[in-house]
FITORVO-232835 format. One record per residue (C-alpha): residue number from 1; residue in one letter; x negated, y, z. Coordinates in Angstrom, 1 decimal, always signed. Each point is the difference from the previous one (the first is absolute). Example, Ala and Ser with C-alpha at 12.3 -4.5 7.8 and 13.67 -1.06 7.14 Angstrom:
<lumkols>
1, A, -12.3, -4.5, +7.8
2, S, -1.4, +3.4, -0.7
</lumkols>
This chain:
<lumkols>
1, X, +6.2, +24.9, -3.5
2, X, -2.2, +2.3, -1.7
3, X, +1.0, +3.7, -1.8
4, X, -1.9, +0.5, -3.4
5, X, -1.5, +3.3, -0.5
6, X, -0.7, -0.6, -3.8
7, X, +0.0, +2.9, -3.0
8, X, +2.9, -2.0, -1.6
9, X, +3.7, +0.3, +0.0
10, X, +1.0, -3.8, +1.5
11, X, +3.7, +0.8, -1.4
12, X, -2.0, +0.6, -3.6
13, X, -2.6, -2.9, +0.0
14, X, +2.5, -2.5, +1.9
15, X, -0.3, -2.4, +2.9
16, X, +2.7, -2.9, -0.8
17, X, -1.6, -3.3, +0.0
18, X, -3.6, -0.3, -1.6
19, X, +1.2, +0.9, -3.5
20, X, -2.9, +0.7, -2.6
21, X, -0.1, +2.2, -2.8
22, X, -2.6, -0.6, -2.1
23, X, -0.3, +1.6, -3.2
24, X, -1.3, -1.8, -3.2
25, X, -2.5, +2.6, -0.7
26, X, -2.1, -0.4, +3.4
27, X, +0.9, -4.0, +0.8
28, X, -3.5, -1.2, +0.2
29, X, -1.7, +2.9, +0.4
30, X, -1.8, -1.0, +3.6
31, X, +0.0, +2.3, +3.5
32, X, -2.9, -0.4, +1.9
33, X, +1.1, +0.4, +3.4
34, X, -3.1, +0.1, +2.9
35, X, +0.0, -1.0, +3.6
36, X, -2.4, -0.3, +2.7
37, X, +1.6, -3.2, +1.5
38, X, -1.7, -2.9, -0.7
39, X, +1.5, -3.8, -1.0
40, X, -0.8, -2.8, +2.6
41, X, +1.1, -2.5, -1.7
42, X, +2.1, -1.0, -3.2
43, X, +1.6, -2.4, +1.9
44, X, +3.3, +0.7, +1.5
45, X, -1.4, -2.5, +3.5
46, X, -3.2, +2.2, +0.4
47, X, +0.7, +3.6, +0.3
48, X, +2.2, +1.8, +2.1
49, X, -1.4, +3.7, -0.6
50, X, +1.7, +2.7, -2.2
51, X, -2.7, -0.3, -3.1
52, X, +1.1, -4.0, -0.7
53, X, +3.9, +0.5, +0.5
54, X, -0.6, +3.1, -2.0
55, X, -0.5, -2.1, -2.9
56, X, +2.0, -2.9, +1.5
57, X, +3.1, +2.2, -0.8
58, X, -0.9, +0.0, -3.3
59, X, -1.1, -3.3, -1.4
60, X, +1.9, -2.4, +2.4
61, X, +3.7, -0.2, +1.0
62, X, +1.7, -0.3, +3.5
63, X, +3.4, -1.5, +0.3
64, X, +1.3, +3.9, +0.9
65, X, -1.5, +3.3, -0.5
66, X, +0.8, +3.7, +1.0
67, X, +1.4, +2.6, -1.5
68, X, -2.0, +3.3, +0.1
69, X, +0.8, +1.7, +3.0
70, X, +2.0, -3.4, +0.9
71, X, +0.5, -1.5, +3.3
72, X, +1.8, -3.1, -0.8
73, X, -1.4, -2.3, -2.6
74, X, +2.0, -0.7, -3.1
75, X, -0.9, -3.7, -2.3
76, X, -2.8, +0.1, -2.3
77, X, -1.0, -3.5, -0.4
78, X, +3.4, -1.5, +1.9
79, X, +3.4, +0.7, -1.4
80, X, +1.0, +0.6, +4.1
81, X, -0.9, -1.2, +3.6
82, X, +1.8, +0.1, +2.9
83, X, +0.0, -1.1, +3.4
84, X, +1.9, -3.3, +0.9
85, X, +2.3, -0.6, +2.5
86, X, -1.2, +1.6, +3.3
87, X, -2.8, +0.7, +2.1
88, X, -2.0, +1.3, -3.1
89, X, -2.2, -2.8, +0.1
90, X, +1.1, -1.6, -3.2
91, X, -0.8, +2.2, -3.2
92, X, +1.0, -1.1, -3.6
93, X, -0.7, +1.1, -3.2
94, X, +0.7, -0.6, -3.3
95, X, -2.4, +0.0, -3.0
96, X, +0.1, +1.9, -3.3
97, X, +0.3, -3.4, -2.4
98, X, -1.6, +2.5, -3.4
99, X, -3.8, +0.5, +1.7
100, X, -3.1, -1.3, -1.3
101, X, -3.2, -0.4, +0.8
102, X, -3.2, +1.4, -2.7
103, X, -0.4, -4.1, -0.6
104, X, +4.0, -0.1, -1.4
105, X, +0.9, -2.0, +2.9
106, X, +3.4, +1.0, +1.7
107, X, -0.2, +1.2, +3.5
108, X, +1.7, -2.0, +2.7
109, X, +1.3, -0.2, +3.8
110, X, -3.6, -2.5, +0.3
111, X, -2.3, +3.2, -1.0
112, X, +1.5, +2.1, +2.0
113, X, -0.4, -2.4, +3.7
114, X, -3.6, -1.0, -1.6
115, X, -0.5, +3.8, +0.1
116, X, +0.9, +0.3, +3.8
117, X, -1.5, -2.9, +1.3
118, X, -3.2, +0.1, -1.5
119, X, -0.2, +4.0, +1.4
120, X, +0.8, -1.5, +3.5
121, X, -2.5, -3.7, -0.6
122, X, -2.9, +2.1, -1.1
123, X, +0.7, +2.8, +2.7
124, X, -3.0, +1.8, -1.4
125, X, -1.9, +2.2, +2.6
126, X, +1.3, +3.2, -2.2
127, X, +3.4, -1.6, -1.2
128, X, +2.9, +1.3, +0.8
129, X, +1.4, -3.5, +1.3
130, X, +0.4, +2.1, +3.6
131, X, +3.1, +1.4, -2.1
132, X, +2.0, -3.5, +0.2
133, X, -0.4, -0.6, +3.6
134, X, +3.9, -0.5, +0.6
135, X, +0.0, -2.5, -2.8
136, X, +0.4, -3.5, +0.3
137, X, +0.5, -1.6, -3.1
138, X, +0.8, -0.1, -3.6
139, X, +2.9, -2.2, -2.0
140, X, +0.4, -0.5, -3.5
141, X, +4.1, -0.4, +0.0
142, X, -0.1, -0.3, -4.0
143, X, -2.2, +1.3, -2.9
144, X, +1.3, +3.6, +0.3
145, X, +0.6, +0.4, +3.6
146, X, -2.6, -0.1, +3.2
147, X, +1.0, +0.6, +3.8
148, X, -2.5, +1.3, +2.7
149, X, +0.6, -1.1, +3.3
150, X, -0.5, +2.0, +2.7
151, X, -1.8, -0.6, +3.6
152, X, +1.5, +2.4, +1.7
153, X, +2.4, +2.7, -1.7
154, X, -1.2, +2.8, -1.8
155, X, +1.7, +2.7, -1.8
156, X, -2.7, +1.1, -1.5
157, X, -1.0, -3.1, -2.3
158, X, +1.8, +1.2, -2.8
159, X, -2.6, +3.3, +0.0
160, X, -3.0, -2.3, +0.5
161, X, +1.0, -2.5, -3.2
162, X, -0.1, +3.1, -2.0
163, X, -3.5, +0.6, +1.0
164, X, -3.2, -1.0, -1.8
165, X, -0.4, -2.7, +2.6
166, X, +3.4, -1.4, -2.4
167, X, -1.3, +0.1, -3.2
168, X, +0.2, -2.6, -1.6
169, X, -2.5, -2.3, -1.6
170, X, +0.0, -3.0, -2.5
171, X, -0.5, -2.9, +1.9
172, X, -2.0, -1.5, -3.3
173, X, -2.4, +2.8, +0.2
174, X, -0.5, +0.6, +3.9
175, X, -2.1, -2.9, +2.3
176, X, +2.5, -1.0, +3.1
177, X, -3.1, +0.5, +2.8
178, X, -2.1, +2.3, -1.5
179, X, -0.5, +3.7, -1.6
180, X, +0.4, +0.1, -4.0
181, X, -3.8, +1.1, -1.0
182, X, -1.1, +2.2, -3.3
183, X, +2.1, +2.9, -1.5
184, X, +2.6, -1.8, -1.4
185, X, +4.2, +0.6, +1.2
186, X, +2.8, -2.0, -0.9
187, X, +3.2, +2.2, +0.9
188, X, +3.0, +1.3, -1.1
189, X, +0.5, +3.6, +1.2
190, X, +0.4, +2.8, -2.9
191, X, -3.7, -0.1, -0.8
192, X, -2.5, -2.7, -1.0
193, X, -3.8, +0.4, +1.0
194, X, -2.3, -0.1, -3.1
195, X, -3.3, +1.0, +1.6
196, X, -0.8, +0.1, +3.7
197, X, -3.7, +1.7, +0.9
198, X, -0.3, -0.1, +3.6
199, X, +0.0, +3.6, +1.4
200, X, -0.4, +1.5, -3.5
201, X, +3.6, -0.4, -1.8
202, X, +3.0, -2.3, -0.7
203, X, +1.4, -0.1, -3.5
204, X, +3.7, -0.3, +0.3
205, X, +2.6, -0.9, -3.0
206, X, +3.6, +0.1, -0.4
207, X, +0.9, -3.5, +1.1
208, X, +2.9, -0.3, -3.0
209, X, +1.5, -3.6, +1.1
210, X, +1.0, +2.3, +3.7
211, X, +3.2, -1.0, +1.2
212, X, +1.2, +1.6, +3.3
213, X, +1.1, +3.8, +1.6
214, X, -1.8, +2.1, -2.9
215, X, +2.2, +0.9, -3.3
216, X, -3.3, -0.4, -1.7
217, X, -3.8, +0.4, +0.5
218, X, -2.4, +3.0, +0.3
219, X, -3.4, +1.3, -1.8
220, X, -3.2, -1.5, +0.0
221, X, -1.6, +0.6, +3.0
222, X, -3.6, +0.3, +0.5
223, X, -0.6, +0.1, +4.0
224, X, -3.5, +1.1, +0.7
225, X, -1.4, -0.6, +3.4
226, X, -2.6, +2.7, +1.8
227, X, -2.5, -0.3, +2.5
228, X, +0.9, +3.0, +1.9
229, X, +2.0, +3.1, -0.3
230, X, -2.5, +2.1, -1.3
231, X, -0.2, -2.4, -3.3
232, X, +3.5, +0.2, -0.3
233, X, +0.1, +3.6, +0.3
234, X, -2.7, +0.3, -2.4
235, X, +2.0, -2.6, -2.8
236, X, +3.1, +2.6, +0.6
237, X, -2.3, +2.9, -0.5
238, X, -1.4, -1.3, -3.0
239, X, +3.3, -1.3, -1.7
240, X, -1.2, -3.5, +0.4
241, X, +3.5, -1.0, +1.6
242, X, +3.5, +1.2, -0.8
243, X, +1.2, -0.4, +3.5
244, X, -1.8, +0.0, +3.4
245, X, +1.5, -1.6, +3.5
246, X, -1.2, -1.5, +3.2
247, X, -1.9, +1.8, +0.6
248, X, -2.0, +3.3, -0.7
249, X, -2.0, +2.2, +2.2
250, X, +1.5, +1.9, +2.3
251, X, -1.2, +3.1, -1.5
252, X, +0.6, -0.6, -3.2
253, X, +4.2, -1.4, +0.9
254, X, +0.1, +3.3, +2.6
255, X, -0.6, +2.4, -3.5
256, X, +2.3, -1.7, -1.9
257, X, +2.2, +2.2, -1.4
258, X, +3.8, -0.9, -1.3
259, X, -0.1, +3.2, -2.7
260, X, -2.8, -1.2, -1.8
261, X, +1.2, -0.5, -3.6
262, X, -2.7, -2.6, -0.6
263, X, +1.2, -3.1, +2.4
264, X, +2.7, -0.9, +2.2
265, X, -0.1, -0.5, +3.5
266, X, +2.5, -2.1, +2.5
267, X, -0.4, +0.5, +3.4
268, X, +2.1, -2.1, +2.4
269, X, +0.6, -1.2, +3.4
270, X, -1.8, -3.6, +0.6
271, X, +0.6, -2.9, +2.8
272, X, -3.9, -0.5, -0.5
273, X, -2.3, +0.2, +3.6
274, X, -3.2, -0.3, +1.0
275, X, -0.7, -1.7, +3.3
276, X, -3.4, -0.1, +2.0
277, X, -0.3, -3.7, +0.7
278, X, -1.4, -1.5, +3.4
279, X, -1.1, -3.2, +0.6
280, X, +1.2, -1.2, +3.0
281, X, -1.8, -3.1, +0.5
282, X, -1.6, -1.4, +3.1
283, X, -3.4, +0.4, -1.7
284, X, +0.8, +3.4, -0.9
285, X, -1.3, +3.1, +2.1
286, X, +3.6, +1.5, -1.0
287, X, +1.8, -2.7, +1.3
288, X, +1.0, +1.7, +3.4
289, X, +3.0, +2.0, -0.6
290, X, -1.3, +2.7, +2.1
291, X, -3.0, +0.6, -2.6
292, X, +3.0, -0.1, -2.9
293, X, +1.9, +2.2, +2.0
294, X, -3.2, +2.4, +0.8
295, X, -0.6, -0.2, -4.1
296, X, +4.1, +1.5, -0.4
297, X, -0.9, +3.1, +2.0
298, X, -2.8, +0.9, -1.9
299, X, +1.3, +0.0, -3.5
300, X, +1.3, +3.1, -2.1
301, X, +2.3, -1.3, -2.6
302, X, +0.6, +4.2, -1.3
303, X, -3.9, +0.3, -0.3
304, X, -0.1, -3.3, -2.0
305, X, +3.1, +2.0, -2.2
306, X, -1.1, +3.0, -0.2
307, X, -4.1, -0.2, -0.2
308, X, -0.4, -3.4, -1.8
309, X, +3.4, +0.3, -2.4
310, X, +0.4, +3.3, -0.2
311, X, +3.8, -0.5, +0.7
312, X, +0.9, -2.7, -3.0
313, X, +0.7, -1.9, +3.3
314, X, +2.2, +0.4, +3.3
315, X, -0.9, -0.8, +3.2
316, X, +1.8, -3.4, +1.7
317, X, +0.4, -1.0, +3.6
318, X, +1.8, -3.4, -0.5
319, X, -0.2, -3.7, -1.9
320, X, +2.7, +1.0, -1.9
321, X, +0.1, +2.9, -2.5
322, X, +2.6, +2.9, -0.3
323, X, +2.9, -0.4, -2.2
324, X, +0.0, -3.8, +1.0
325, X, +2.6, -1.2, +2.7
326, X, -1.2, -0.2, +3.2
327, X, -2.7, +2.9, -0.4
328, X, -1.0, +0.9, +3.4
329, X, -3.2, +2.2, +1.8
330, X, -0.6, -2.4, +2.3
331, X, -3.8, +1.1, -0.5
332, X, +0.5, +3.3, +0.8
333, X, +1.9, -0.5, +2.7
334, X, -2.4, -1.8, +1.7
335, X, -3.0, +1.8, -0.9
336, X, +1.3, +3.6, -0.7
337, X, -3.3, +1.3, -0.7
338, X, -3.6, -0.4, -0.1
339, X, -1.1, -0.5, +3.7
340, X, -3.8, -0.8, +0.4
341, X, +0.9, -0.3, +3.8
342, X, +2.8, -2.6, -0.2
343, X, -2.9, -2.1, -1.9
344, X, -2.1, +0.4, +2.8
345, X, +1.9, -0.8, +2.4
346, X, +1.1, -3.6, -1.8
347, X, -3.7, -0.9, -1.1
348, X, -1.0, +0.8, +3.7
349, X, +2.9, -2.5, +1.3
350, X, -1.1, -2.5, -2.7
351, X, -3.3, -0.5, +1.8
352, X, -1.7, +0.6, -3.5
353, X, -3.0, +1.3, -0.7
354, X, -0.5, +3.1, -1.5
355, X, -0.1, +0.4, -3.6
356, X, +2.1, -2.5, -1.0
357, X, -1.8, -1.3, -2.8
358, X, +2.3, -1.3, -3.3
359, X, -0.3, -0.6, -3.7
360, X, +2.3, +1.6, -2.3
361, X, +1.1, -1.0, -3.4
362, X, +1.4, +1.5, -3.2
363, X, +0.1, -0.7, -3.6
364, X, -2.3, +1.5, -2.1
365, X, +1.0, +2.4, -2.8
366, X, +3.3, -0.9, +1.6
367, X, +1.5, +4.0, -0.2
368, X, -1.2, +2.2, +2.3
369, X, -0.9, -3.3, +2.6
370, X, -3.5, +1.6, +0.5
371, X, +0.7, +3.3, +1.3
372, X, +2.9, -1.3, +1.5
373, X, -2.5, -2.4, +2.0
374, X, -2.5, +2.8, +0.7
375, X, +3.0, +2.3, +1.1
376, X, +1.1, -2.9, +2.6
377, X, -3.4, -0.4, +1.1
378, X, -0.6, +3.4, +1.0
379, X, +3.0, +0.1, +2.2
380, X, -0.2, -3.4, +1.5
381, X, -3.7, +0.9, +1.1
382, X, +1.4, +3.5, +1.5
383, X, -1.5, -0.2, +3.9
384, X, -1.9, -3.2, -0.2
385, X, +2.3, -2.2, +0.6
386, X, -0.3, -2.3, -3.2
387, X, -3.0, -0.8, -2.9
388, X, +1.1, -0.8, -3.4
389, X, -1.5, -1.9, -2.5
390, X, +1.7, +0.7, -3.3
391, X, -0.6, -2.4, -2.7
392, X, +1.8, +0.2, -3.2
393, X, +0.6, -3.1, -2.2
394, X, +1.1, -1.2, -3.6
395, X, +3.7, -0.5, +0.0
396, X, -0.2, -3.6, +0.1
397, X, -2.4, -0.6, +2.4
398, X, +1.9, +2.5, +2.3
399, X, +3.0, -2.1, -0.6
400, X, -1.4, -3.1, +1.1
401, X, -2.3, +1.8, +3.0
402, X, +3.5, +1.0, +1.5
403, X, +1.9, -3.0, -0.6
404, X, -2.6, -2.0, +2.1
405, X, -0.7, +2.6, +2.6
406, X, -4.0, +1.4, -0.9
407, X, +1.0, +3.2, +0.9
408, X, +1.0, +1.6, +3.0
409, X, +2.1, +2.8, -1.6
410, X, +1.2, +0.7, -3.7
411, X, +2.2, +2.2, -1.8
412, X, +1.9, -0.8, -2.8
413, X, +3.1, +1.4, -1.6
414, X, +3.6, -2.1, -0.3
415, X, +2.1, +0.1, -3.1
416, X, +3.8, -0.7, +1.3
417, X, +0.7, -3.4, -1.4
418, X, +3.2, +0.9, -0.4
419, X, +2.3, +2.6, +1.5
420, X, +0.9, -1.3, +3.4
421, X, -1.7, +0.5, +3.4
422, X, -0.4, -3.9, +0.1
423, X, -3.0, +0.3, -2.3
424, X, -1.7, +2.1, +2.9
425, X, +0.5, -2.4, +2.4
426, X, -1.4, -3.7, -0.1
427, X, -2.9, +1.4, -2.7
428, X, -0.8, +2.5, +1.9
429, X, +0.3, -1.0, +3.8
430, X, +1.4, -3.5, +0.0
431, X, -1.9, -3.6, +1.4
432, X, -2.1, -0.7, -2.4
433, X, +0.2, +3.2, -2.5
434, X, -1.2, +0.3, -2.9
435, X, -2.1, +2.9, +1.3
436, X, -1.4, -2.9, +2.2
437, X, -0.8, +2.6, +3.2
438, X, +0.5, -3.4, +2.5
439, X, +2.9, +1.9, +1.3
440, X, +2.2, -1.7, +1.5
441, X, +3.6, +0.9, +2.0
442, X, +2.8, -2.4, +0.6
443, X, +2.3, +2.7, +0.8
444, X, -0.9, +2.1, -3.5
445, X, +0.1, -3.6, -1.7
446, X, +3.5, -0.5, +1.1
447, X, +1.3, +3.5, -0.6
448, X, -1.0, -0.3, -3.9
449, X, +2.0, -3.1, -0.1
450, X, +2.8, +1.5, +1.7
451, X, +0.0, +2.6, -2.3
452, X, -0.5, -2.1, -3.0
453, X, +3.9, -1.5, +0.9
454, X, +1.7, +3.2, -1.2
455, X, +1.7, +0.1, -3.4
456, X, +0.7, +3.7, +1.1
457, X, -3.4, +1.3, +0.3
458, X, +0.9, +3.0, +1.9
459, X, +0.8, -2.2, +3.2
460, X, -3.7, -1.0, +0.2
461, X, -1.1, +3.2, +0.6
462, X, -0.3, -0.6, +3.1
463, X, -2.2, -2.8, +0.3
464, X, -2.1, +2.0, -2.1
465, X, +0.3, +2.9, +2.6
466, X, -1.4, -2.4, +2.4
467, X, -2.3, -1.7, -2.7
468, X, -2.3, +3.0, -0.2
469, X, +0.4, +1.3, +3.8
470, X, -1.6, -3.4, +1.0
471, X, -2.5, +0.9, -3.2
472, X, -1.0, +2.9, +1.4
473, X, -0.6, -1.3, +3.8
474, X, -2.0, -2.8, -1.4
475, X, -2.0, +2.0, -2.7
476, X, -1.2, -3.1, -2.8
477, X, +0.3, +2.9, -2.3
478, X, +0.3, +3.9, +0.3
479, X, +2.0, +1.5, -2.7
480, X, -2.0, +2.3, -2.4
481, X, +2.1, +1.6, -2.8
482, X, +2.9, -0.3, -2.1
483, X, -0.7, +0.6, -3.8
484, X, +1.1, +1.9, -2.8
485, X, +0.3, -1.1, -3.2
486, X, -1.4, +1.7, -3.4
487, X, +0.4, -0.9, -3.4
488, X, -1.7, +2.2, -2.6
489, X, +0.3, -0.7, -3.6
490, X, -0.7, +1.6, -3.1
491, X, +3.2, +2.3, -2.0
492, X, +0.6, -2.9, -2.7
493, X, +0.6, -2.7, +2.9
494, X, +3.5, +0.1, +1.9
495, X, +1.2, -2.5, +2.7
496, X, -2.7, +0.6, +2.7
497, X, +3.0, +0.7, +2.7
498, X, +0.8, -3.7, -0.3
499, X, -3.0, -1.8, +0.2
500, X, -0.1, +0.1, +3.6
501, X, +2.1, +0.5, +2.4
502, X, -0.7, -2.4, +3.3
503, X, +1.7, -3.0, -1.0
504, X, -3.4, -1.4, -1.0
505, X, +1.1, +0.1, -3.9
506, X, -2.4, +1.4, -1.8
507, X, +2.0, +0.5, -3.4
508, X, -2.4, +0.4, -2.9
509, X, +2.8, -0.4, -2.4
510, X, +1.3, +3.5, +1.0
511, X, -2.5, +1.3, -1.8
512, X, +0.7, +1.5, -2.7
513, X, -1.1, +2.6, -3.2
514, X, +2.0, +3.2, -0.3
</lumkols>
């Protein structure tokens, strides 16, 4: 899904499995890795953003995980699971018997459907419990093995267990109704947490009693967390960090330069997007679809590229992201290009009154979110037809504004949760999303079911053809960009190429001193 443009030989440093070669010399010598995405929560029922599963992936364990560059999972926690009988509506899986928890206790098939039904009971406002919608419920068959059944089939279970909406939690150390509170995490992924400062670091040890995919464990990690991009680029500047990722300025990422003896850069293809949100509420002045449809014409996704990004991103006219079945321009074929006329003409047959006045959200110190915002501003407000009111927000607070509709429009960026158009579809545009836009289409509800019935994911292409034609005529989102991804890091450190790669696996224990 994604080609790595990376300074190192693959055939040389080897992409079989997720072997480690640490040498004895550099073991515990730590690499401080620095990020710009912030942790929602520690706990795997209250975050659904790419900071928290970005450490989920590392101190908790799902019953399957992904292989870089993977598109099917392969056991990590489970010896296998499978689909049984027909109808794939009945999934089965069967537990390592060799893992334990940081108390000594074994882990069993009754920790891992404590995990999922609490995610689903406590259905937090910024959960990911929106994930599990096709699931039913949870058996415990014997000690080792758990089945899942299914409301309605879905192909694509198997991708969403190996998620961090699946990892999996001791049900000793986790409340059944409520949010684990303080900074403490009691998982079994290839890393144990030591020290958690909220939006300064995590402190991340080899988690030595790991049982699962890995061969082995990684370094010590230190993950250090930024305000914005500017601090980050200043930490890389300064040596403070040994590598840098998600996400540095646009002008600093569009000088980076591959030949530089002094660090290494990847540069690859990503699934990640960045929508422009709209609510699309009764009590919300963009709730006529003419006004969303007026907003579509007005927008200039190769400004946004080439003026805010400085080309680090490409322009995209669809819900679903190139090099990810079912791509389509529906966007641009509806609205080819920028057309103050066209808006006219559909505010005018709204019977609205001129300017349309909205509020419009972004996360602070979120990336480039603010020049973004003032970018989409200036071209929304082109002939009069609408006033914004741009308000940025902390990350949490934005989180919880959007999730219970306080803004009119917001634009946030989506991390694939894992590499299948599915995960751009109920999220994203389904009843009840967890982008909570009050959209709502039975037709586009019963396509992504439809599609969710093929084991052959080609043949859903093209409900997701129609998915996104039905997307763009109804406009509760106009598609922004596609990313790139970067991953600087210093000469010494090698592994960068695999610590992301849009499976949502953010593999720390890639890292590695050379």
């Amino acid at each position: 899904m994604r080609i790595l443009v990376t300074l190192l030989v693959l055939a040389v440093v080897g992409i079989g499995g997720r072997q480690l070669l640490p040498s004895q010399e550099d073991k515990n010598k730590t690499i401080t890795v620095g990020t710009t995405d912030a942790v929602t929560s520690l706990d795997p029922a209250g975050a659904y953003d790419a900071g928290s599963w970005a450490l989920f992936s590392n101190v908790f364990q799902t019953l399957l995980t992904f292989e870089p560059g993977g598109v099917e999972p392969v056991p990590d926690a489970a010896k296998g699971c499978a689909f049984e009988g027909g109808g794939l509506k009945t999934y089965q899986c069967r537990l390592r018997d060799d893992i334990t928890f940081p108390s000594g206790r074994r882990m069993t098939a009754e920790d891992v459907k404590y995990s999922f039904e609490r995610v689903k009971k406590i259905n937090s406002d910024v959960g990911p419990a929106s994930l599990f919608s096709t699931l039913g419920s949870v058996t415990v068959d014997s000690a080792t093995t758990v089945t899942f059944h299914l409301v309605s089939p879905d192909a694509t279970f198997p991708l969403k267990i190996a998620t961090g909406a699946g990892s999996i939690v001791d049900k000793d150390a986790y409340p059944a109704g409520a949010l684990r509170t303080g900074t403490g995490v009691d998982g079994t992924g290839p890393y144990t947490l030591t020290s958690y400062t909220k939006n300064k670091k995590a402190v991340l040890e080899p988690y030595h009693n790991y049982k699962g995919y890995l061969s082995g464990t990684g370094r010590p990690i230190e993950l250090r967390y930024y305000a914005d991009s500017q601090k980050l680029s200043s930490a890389w500047k300064a040596k403070q960090v040994d590598v840098a990722t998600r996400t540095l300025p646009p002008n600093v990422l569009s000088e980076l330069n591959p030949s530089d003896p002094k660090q290494r850069v990847t540069e690859s293809d990503s699934s990640e997007t960045r929508n422009l949100y709209l609510n699309t509420r009764a009590n919300s002045p963009l709730h006529d679809v003419r006004v969303r449809r007026a907003m579509a014409w007005l927008v200039s996704r190769e400004r946004l590229a080439t003026k805010v990004y400085e080309g680090t991103v490409d322009p995209l006219y669809a819900l679903i992201p190139t090099g990810i079945t079912g791509h389509t321009t529906s966007f641009f074929d509806d609205y080819p290009t920028q057309s103050t006329a066209k808006a006219r003409e559909l505010l005018t047959r709204a019977g609205v009154t001129l300017p349309v006045h909205f509020t419009f959200g972004y996360g602070k110190n979120r990336g480039a979110g603010a020049e973004e915002a003032a970018e989409l501003k200036k071209q929304l407000e082109a002939g009069g037809l609408f006033k914004v009111d741009v308000r940025g927000y902390e990350w949490t607070d934005f989180q919880k504004r959007w999730a219970t509709g306080k803004m009119d429009a917001w634009a946030v960026g989506w991390v694939a949760d894992y590499p299948d158009a599915d995960t751009f579809g109920s999220p994203l545009v389904g009843t009840g999303s967890t982008m909570s836009t009050g959209y709502s289409n039975k037709l586009v509800d019963t396509l992504i079911l439809h599609s969710q019935q093929y084991a052959d994911r080609t043949r859903a292409a093209g409900d997701f053809r129609d998915i996104q034609a039905d997307v763009a005529t109804d406009v509760p989102l106009i598609p922004l960009w596609q990313r790139k991804e970067y991953v600087v890091s210093t000469e010494d450190v090698g592994g960068g190429q695999y610590l992301t790669d849009g499976t949502g696996v953010f593999r720390l224990w890639r890292l590695q001193w050379i």
